[in-house]
N, C-alpha and C positions, 0 to 999 in steps of 0.2 A: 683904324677906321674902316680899311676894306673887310676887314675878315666881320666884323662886327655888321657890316651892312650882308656880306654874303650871307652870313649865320640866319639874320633875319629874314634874306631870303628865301635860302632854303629851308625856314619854320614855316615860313609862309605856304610855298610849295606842298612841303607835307602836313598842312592842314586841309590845303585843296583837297587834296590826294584822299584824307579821309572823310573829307565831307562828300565826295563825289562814290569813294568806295560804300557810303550807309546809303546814299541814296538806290545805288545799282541793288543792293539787300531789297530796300523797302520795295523798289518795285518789284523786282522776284519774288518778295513777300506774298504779294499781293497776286502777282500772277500763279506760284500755286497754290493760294486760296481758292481760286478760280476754277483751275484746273481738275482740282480735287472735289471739289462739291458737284464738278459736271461727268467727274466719273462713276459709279456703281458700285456699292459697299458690299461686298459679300463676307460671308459670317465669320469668317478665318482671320479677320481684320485684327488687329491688336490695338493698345492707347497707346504704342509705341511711337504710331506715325499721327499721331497729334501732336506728338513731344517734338519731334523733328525739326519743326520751324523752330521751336524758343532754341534750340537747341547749337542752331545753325549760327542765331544772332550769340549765344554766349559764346561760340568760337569766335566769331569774329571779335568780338569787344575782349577774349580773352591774350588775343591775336592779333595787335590790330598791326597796319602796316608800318614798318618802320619810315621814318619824317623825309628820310636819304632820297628815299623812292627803291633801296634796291629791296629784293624780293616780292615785289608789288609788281603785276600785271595785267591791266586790264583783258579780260576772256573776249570784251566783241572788239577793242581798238588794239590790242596787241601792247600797246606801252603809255605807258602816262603823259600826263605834260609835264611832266622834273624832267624827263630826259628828252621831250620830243622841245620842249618850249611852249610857251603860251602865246594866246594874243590879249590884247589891251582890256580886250571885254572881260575875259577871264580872270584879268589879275585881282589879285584880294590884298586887303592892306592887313599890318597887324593889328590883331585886335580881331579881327574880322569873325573869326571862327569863334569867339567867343558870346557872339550873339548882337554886337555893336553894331548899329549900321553906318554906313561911309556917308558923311556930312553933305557930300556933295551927290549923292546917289538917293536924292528925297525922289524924283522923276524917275521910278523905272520902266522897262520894258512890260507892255502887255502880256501878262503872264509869270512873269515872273518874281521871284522873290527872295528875299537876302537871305545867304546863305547861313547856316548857323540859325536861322528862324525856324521853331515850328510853325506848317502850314495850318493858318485854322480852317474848320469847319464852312466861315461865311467864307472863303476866298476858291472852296471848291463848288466845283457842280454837285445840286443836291443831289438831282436825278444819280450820277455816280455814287454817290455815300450810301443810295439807298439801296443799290443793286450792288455793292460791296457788302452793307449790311446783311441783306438777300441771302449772298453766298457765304456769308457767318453763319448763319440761320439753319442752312441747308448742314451744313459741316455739323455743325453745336446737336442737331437732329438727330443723326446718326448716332453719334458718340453717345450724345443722351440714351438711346436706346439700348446703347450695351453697356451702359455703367448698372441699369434699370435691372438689365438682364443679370448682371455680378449682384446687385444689391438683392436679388433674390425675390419673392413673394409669400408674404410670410406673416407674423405678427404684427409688424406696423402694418400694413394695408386692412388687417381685419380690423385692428384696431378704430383707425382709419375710415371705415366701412361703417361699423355703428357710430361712429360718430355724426357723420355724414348722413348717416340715417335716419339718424333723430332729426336733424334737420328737412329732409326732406319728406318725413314724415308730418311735418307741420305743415308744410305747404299742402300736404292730404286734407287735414281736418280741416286747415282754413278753410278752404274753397267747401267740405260739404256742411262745416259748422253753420254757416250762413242762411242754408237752406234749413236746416234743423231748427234753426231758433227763429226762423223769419215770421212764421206762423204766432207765434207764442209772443215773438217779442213786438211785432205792431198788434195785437191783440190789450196784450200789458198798456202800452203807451196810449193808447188810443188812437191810433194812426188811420185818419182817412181813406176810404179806397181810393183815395184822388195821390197820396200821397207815399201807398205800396208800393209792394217792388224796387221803390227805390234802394231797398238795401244791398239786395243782390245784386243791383249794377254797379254799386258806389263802390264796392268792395274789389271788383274786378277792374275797375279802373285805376283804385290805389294800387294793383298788383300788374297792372302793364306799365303803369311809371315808371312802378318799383322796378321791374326784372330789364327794362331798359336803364333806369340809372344804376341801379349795381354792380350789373352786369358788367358795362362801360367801365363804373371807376375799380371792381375788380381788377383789370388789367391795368391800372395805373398804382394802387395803391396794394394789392395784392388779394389773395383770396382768403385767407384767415382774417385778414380785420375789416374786410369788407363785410363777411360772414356773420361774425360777431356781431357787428354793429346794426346790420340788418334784421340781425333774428332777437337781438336786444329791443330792436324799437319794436316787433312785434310783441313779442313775451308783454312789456309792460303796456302798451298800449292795448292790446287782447285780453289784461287783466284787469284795466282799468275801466272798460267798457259795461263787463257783470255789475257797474256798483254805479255807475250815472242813469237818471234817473228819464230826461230829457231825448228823445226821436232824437234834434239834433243833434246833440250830445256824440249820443249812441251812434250816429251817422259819420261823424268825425273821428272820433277813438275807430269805429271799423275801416275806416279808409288811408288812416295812417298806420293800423296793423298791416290792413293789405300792402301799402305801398313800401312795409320793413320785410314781409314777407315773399315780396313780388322777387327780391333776388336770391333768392333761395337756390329756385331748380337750374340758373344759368350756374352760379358759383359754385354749388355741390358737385354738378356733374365734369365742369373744366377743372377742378380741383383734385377730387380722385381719376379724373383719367394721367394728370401729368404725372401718380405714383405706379402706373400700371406700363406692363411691359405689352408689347403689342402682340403676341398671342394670347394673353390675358383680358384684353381691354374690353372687346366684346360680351364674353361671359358675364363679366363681373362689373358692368355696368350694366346688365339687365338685372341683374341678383339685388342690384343697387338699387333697381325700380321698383321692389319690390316692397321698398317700404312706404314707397306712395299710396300703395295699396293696404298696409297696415293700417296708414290714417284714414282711409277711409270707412275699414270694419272699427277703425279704433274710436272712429268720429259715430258711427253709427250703433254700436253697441253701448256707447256711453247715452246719447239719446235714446234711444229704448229704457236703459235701463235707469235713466234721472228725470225726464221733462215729465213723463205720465204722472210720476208723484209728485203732486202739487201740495203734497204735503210737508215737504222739504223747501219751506219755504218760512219767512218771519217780515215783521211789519216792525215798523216805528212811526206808529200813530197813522193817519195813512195817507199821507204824504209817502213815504218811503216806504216800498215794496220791492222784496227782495225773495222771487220765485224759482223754479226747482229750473228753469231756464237758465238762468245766469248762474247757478252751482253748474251747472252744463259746459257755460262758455270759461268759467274758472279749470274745471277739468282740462278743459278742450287747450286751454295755454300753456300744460305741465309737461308736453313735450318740446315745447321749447324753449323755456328752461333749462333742461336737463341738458337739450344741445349746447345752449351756451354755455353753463357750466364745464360739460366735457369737451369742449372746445378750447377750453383756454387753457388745456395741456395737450394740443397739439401744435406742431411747427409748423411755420408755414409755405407753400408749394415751391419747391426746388427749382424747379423750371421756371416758376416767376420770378425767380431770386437771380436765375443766371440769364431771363432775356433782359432784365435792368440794372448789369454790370455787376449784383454782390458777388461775387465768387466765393470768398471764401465763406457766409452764410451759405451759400448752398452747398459746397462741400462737406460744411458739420453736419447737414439738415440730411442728405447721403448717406455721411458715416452712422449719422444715428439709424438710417434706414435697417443698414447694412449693417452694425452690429445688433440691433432690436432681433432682427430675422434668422440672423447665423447662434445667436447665444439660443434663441427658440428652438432652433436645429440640433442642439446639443453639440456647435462647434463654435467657442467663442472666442477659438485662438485664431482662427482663418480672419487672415488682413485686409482690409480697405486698400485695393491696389491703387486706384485712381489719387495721382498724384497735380496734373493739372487738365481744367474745362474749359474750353474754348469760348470766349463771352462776345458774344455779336459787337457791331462798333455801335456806341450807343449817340444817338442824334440829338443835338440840344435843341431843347425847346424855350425859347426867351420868352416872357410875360412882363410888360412894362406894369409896372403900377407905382403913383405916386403915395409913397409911405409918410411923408411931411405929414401932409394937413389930410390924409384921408383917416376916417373917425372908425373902430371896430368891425361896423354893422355895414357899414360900405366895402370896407375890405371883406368882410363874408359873402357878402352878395356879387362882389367880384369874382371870388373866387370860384363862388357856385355857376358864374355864369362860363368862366373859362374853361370849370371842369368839363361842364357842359356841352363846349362847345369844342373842346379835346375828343370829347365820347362821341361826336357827331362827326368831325374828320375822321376820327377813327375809321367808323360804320362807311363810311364816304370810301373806305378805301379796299371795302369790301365786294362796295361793285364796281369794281376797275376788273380791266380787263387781265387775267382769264377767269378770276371768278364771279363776274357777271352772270355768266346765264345760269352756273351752280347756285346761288344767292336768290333768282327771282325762282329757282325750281325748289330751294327749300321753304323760301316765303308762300308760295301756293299750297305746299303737302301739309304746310302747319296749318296753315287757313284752315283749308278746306277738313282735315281731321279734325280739329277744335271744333268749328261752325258744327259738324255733326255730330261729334261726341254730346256735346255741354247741350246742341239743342236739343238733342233727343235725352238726354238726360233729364232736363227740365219736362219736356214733354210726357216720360211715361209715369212717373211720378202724378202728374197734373192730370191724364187720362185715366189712371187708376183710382184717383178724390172724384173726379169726375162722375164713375160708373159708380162708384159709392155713393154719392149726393144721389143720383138718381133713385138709387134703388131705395135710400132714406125718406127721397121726399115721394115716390110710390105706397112710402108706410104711413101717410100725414092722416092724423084721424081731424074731421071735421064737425065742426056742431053749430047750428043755425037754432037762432031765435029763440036761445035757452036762457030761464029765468030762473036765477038764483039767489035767494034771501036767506040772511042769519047762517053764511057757513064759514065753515073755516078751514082754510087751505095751508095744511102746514107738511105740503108733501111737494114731492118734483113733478111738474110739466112739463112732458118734453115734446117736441114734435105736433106739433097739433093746431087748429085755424078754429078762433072762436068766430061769427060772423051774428051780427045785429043780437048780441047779448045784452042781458039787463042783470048788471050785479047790486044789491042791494043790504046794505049792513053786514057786508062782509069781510071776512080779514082772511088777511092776507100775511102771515108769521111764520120767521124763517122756512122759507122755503123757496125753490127754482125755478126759473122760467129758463128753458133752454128746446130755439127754436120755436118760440110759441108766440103767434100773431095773432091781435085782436081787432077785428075790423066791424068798423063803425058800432061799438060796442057803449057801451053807458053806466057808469061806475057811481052809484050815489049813496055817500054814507058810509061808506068803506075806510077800512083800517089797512096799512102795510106798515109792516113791521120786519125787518132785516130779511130784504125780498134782494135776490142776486140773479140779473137776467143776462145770459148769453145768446146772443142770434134772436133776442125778443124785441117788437116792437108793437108799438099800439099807433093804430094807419083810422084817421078820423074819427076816434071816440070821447066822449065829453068825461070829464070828473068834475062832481060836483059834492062840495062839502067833504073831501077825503083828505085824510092827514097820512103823510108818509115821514118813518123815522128810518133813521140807517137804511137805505137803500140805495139802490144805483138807477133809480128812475129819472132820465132829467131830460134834457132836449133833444138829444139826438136820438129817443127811444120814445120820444112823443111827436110822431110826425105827421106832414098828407092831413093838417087841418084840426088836430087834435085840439080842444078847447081844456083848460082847465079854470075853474069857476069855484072858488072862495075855498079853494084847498090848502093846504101847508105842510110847507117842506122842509125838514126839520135833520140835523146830520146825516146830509146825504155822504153816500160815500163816494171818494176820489177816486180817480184810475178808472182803468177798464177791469173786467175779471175776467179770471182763465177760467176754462173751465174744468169739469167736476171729476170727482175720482172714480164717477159711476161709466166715465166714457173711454172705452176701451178702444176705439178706432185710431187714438195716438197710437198704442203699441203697434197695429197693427201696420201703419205705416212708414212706421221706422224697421218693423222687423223687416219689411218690403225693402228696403234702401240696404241693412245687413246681408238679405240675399244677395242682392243685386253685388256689393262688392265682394261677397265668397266667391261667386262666379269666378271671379277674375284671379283666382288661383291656381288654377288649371293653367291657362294661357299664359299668367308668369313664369312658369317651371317652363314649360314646354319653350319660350321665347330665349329664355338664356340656354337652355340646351341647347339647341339649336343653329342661336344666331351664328358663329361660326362655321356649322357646318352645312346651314342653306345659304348664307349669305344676309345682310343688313338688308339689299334691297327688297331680295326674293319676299325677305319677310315681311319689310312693310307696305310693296304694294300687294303682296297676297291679301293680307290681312286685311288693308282695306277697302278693295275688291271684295272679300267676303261679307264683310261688315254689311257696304252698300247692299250685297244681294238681299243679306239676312232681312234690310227693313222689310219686303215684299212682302214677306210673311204676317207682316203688323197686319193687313187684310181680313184673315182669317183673326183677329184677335177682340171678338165678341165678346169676351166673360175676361173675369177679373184674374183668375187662376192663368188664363192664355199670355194675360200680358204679358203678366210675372214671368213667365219661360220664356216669354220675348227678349224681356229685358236681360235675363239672364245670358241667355245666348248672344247677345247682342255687347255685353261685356264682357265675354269672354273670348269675344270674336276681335275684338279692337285695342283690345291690352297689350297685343303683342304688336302692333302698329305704332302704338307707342313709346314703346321700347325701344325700336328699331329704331325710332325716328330721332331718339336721345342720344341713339350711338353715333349715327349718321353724322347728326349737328354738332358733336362733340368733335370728331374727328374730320370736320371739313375743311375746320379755323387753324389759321398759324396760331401761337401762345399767344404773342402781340394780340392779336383779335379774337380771340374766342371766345371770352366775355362779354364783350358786348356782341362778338355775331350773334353766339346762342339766345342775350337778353333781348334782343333785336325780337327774334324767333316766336321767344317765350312772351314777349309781349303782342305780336300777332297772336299767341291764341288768344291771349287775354280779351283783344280785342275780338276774333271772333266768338267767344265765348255769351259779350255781350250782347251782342247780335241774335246770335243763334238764344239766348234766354229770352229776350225782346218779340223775336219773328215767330219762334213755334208757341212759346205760351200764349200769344195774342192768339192762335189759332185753337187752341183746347175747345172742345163741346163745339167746335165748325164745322169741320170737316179732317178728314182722313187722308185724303186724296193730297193736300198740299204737303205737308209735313214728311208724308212717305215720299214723294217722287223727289222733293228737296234735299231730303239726305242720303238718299240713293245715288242719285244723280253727283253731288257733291262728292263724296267720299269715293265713286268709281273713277271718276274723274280724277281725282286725287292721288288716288293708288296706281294710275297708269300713268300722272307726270313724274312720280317715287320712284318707279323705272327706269326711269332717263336720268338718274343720278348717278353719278361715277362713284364707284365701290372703290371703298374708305377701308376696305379689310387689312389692306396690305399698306397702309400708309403709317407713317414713324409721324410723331406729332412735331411739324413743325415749326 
């Protein structure tokens, strides 16, 4: 009976022995996690001493101490408690180490906890979990950088590149599709001036949504199916729009394209920088900007070359009209298709896969880098050394929700409101301190670049129609008190002011009224016959006994007291009309908007050469210091010819400001946050984009003075808080 209770106690003892010996581990664990991420990684470093820790615990567990106590000694007490003895607190019953807690031990001590227990997560300080996490983060960083550097740069990144291209490429045409068709398409519809404009705001509101919610759930759900699914909802919703018929309609379908397309430029750019090695990143994210600029020659050479023919257009019956505008906006959605398509053979981002615990997904998503690149090299025997990656400690997140009796549609709307409100902690943790004043310094350069870019955008556009109308309506031929009997007008009138006319038994058969106003005029006896009038109005004139067939005469082109007296109206036709294939001033407007983005080819080359070797900031507040100065010049910009090199210069002066500012934002964010930092970003332009469309177009045909000293002022101002940004050159992403 004694040896049988001795035995037991000396099992007891040496369970102590090793639950007290994993604990002395876990904390040294932990303290050289610490140690290591606060010292300085120089390039000589190997994955050897990452191995080191798992390597330490497989000796022990291979090792472990014998139950006796002998060969066991503790390093800071010198000897155990087998040989030294215990006291009463200390003692453990059997059972104990198996995880069982002592019946009578439900009361313990503040802090403490039964041995043989894993400690959870609620029973620590968070604030600790998350500055251990921290220094996972810091470690994982590193390493990342030099598995990047083994996996080479190579086939999968170009890969990779166009892929990401095409998408980014969309977010081009969206934003200048809108402008292209806005003309054309409230024309079509018959949209009030009371109820213009609204396109091009509605559009950019759906894309600061968008690039703040994508953005956001990008870092929870990942960067390829956030992608997908964003550049999905644009694709059909953007193809769906060319075919409804309805303003509001149209106003919807463009606002939920915007707000699929809105997370395009945060998830593109955080997605290819996690495949790039950090001497790489700068280059080849400006290379990567380059396709922004594709869509927009891609957007504006398609308009040129489809909206002017209005002949690529078909009817059914006329109700439904189906113009060379909406073959425009179907063009305008075929590169993002083609993104989704070639998107859903690619894998997705390594780095998202290892800050949310998958390890061994990111490890294949590596190997595949890594042999994509070496078999491209002509070396397809060279091995994937990387055997293990360090995975931050991952923090749980609990979300109560009652599943019983909660009905589909509530569980979604939950869900959306958590996600939501996950994306908004997140952004919350962005401006905690030290990256507060970096945070309110990159929300200012975005502003303030956007507010200038987009309003001067809208603006030179708007002053170049402007000088055009004028010089049109200096061409207006006028004719007072003209009496015409028995003729017949079966030609086009363009431009021109009838005043106190007298028409009489006339007709009027297939033919044009564009820009042709008839004031206080007198129509008796007259025939019209498939008469199609754009910009034409009759301002207090009588009709009396006239019969109109198939035209587009009716209320809103009979104004200012117009009487009509025993006439009849007979299939008139529906819709608004475009106008005529004899009017060449579309081409020339669009070919204005192609110059305008050629420009900006010059300053893309130049911007990725560069950015490495002047530096991110040098070159976005140069750039936008340039920018500002260039408006000065608008001054001197008299003639139509002067704008257009305004404008030129003026984009090719601010490209590279843009670029700069893509890297910057890319590389400011830990992985955890850089989706929604960036979407955070990319929805300040959005919002000042709107602004800046709203403030300078309300000033066109005003004055000069406001619009210049606004985006001057703006954008130097701009360029000189870009300066006080901490260069991101030498930073590992982490």
């Amino acid at each position: 009976m004694e040896d049988t209770y001795n035995n037991r106690t000396s099992l007891a003892k040496g369970a102590k022995d090793m639950v007290k010996e994993a604990k002395r581990h876990a904390v040294k664990k932990v303290n050289k996690a610490v140690d290591r991420a606060a010292d300085g990684y120089s390039s000589h470093h190997n994955y050897s001493r990452f191995q080191d820790e798992e390597e330490e615990d497989e000796d022990f567990y291979r090792n472990p101490p014998r139950q006796d106590g002998e060969g066991y000694q503790d390093n800071e007490e010198g000897s155990s408690d087998a040989t030294e003895g215990h006291d009463d607190e200390d003692e453990i019953y059997e059972g104990e180490y198996q995880g069982i807690p002592s019946a009578g031990d439900k009361k313990q001590k503040e802090g403490q906890v039964a041995l043989g227990q894993p400690v959870s997560d609620a029973a620590r300080d968070r604030k600790g979990l998350e500055q251990e996490r921290q220094a996972d983060e810091e470690e994982l960083a590193q390493q990342y950088e030099l598995i990047i550097q083994e996996c080479g740069h190579g086939r999968f990144q170009w890969q990779l590149f166009l892929v990401l291209g095409l998408a980014l490429m969309s977010d081009g045409v969206e934003v200048f599709v809108v402008g292209f068709v806005l003309p054309s398409a409230e024309t079509d519809m018959c949209v009030p001036n009371s109820s213009s404009g609204w396109l091009g705001s509605i559009v950019y509101l759906g894309m600061m949504v968008g690039a703040f919610f994508w953005g956001g759930m990008s870092d929870k759900v990942g960067r390829r199916q956030c992608l997908l699914i964003c550049m999905s909802t644009n694709g059909f919703f953007a193809f769906l729009s060319s075919f409804v018929q309805g303003y509001g309609l149209f106003l919807l379908c463009r606002l939920i394209a915007g707000f699929g397309i809105g997370g395009a430029v945060p998830i593109v750019f955080s997605f290819f920088a996690e495949v790039l090695s950090r001497e790489k990143r700068g280059e080849h994210l400006s290379w990567l900007c380059m396709f922004w600029m594709i869509g927009e020659i891609y957007a504006s050479a398609m308009a040129w070359a489809i909206i002017p023919h209005y002949g690529w257009s078909f009817s059914m019956g006329s109700a439904y009209q189906f113009h060379s505008w909406r073959v425009f906006v179907v063009v305008c959605a075929l590169p993002c298709v083609c993104a989704v398509v070639a998107l859903t053979f690619m894998p997705e981002s390594p780095r998202f896969y290892l800050e949310v615990g998958k390890h061994d997904e990111a490890w294949m998503i590596l190997k595949q880098i890594h042999d994509t690149n070496m078999r491209a090299r002509g070396q397809p025997e060279k091995v994937f050394t990387v055997n293990r990656i360090k995975i931050p400690k991952q923090l749980d997140e609990l979300v109560e929700m009652n599943t019983e009796y909660g009905n589909p549609v509530s569980k979604f709307f939950f869900r959306i409101k958590a996600e939501i409100h996950g994306i908004y902690v997140n952004l919350m943790k962005s401006f905690n301190y030290p990256m507060r004043e970096n945070m309110m310094r990159l929300a200012i350069v975005w502003f303030t670049l956007s507010f200038g870019y987009y309003g001067l955008s809208v603006w030179f556009p708007d002053v170049i129609k402007h000088l055009q109308a004028d010089e049109y309506a200096s061409k207006v031929k006028l004719h007072n008190n003209e009496r015409i009997e028995d003729f017949t007008f079966n030609f086009t009138l363009e431009n021109q002011i009838h005043k106190n006319g007298l028409f009489i038994n006339d007709r009027f058969i297939n033919m044009k009224l564009k820009s042709v106003t008839f004031i206080d005029c007198t129509f008796r006896n007259c025939y019209f016959d498939d008469v199609t009038s754009v910009g034409s109005f009759f301002r207090n004139c009588t009709f009396i006994d006239d019969f109109f067939f198939n035209t587009d005469i009716d209320d809103s082109k009979l104004i200012d007291g117009t009487e009509v007296v025993n006439s009849m109206f007979t299939h008139n036709k529906t819709g608004c009309q475009m106008t005529f294939d004899d009017d060449y001033s579309a081409y020339w407007v669009y070919f204005i908007n192609f110059l305008g983005t050629l420009a900006v080819l010059p300053g893309n080359i130049v911007s990725a050469l560069l950015m490495d070797k002047i530096g991110r900031l040098s070159m976005l507040g140069g750039s936008m210091v340039l920018s500002g100065i260039s408006c000065f010049f608008l001054w001197f910009g008299t003639s139509e010819s002067m704008m257009i090199f305004m404008l030129c210069l003026y984009n090719g002066l601010s490209i590279s400001a843009w670029n700069s500012l893509d890297v910057v934002t890319t590389e400011s964010f830990p992985t955890v946050r850089r989706g929604t930092g960036f979407g955070f970003c990319n929805a300040l332009c959005k919002m000042a984009a709107v602004l800046g469309n709203l403030i300078f177009g309300s000033l066109v045909g005003i004055t000069k003075a406001i619009p210049i000293l606004m985006a001057s002022s703006v954008l130097v101002g701009g360029g000189l808080v870009a300066l006080r940004l901490p260069d991101t050159r030498a930073n590992v992403l982490m």
